[in-house]
C-alpha positions in Angstrom: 78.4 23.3 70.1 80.7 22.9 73.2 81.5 19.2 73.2 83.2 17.8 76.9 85.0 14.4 76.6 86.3 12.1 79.0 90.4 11.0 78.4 90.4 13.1 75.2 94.0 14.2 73.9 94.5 17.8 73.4 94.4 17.6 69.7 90.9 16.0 69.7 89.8 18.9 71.9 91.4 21.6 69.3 89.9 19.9 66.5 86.3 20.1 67.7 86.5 23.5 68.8 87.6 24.8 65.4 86.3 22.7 63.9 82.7 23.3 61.9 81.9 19.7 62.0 82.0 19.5 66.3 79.0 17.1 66.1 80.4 15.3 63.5 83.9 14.9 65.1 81.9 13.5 68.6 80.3 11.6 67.2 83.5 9.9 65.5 85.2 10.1 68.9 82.1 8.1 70.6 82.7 5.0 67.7 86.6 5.2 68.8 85.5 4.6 72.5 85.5 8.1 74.1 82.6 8.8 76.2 80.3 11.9 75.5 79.8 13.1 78.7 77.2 16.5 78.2 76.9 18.7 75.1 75.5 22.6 75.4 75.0 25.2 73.2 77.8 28.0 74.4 76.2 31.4 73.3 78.5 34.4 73.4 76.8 37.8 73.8 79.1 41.0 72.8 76.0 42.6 74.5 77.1 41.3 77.9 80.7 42.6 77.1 79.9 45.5 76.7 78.4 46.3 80.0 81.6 46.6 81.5 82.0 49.1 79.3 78.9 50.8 80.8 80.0 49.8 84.3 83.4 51.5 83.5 81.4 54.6 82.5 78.4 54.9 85.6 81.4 54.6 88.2 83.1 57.5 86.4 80.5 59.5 85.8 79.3 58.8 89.1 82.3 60.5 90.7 82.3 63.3 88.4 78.3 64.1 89.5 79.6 63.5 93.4 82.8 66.3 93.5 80.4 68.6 91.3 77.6 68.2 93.7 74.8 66.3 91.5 73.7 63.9 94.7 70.9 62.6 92.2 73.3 61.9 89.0 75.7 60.1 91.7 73.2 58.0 93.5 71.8 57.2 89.7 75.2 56.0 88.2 76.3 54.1 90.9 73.1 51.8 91.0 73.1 51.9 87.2 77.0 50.6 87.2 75.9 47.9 89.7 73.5 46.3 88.1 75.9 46.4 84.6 78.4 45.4 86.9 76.8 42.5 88.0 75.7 41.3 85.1 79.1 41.6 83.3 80.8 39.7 86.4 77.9 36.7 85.9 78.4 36.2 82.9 82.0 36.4 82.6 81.7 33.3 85.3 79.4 31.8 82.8 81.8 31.8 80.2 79.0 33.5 77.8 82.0 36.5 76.9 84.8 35.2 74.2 87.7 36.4 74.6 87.4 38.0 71.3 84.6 40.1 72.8 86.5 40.8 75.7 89.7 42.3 74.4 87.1 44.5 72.3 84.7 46.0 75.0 86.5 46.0 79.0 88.4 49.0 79.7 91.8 47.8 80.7 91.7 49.8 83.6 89.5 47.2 85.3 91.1 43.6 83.8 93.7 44.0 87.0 90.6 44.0 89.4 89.0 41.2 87.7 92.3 38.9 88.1 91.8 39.6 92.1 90.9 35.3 92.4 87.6 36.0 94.5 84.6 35.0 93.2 82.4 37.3 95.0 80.7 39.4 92.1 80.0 42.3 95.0 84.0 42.2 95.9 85.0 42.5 92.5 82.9 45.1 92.0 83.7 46.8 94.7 87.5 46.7 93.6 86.5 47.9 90.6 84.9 50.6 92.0 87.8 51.7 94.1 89.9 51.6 90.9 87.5 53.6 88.5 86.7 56.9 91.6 90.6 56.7 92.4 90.9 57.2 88.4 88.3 59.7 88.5 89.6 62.0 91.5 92.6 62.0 89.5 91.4 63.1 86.1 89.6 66.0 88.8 92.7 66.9 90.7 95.6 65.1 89.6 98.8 65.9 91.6 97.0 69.4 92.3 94.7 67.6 94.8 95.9 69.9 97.7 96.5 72.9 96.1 92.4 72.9 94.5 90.0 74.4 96.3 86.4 72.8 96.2 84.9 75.1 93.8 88.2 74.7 91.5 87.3 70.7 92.1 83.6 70.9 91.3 83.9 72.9 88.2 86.5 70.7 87.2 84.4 67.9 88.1 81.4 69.6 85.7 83.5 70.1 82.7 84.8 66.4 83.3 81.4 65.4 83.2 79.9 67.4 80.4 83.1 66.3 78.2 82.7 62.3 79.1 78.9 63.1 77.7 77.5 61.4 81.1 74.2 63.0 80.5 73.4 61.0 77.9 73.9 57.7 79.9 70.6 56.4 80.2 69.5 53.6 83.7 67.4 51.8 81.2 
């Protein structure tokens, strides 16, 4: 239970969230002359965490399918990492991921993209995005990037894929 008080001192506020007794301790607070101004239940969902997880994944796999030529597994990841994506970013806002849950499931690789300030969830993702193919292209070509052919890229590309087990990534 997620308890919000009005002129509350910092220790008041520590001691109901750890405490077990949050109700309990509000309820004491309201007979000392603090004002209860809204109580919710705050439901964290490691479920929602780890969607960025699967985000992370579609955009990578995504490129991989695009330099080997798989038009179909590309256009597939990208909407499937977009609608991961989006949840992740809404409920991130929502404050439904602890931090806890968070250290445990996002890839680092995309915590610099979310600390961007914007609240527009199709920026971010976009960022993200950006961050994730760059990474990708690089796994692919690395610093060899003008010295591979195409072929050498798209069979790079296909092993990249086949060893990050993107076929098993299901949309649903």
């Amino acid at each position: 239970m997620v308890v919000i008080l009005r002129r509350a001192r910092a220790a008041d506020l520590n001691l109901i969230v750890s405490s077990g007794m949050a109700f309990a301790v509000a309820v004491r607070m309201l007979q000392i002359g603090l004002v209860l101004l809204t109580a919710s239940v705050a439901t964290a969902s490691p479920e929602k965490a780890k969607l960025a997880r699967l985000m992370w994944s579609a955009f990578k796999c995504g490129t991989y399918a695009e330099i080997s030529g798989q038009r179909d597994e590309q256009v597939r990841f990208f909407q499937l990492a977009l609608k991961a994506g989006r949840e992740f970013i809404d409920a991130l806002k929502a404050k439904e991921i602890t931090e806890q849950e968070y250290q445990d499931n996002v890839p680092l690789s995309i915590t610099p993209s979310l600390r961007g300030g914007d609240s527009n969830t199709d920026v971010v993702l976009g960022r993200i995005f950006e961050s994730i193919t760059n990474e990708a292209f690089e796994d692919v070509a690395g610093l060899q990037n003008d010295l591979m052919d195409d072929r050498a890229k798209r069979r790079k590309a296909q092993t990249k894929y086949l060893e990050a087990n993107c076929a098993v990534i299901c949309t649903d």
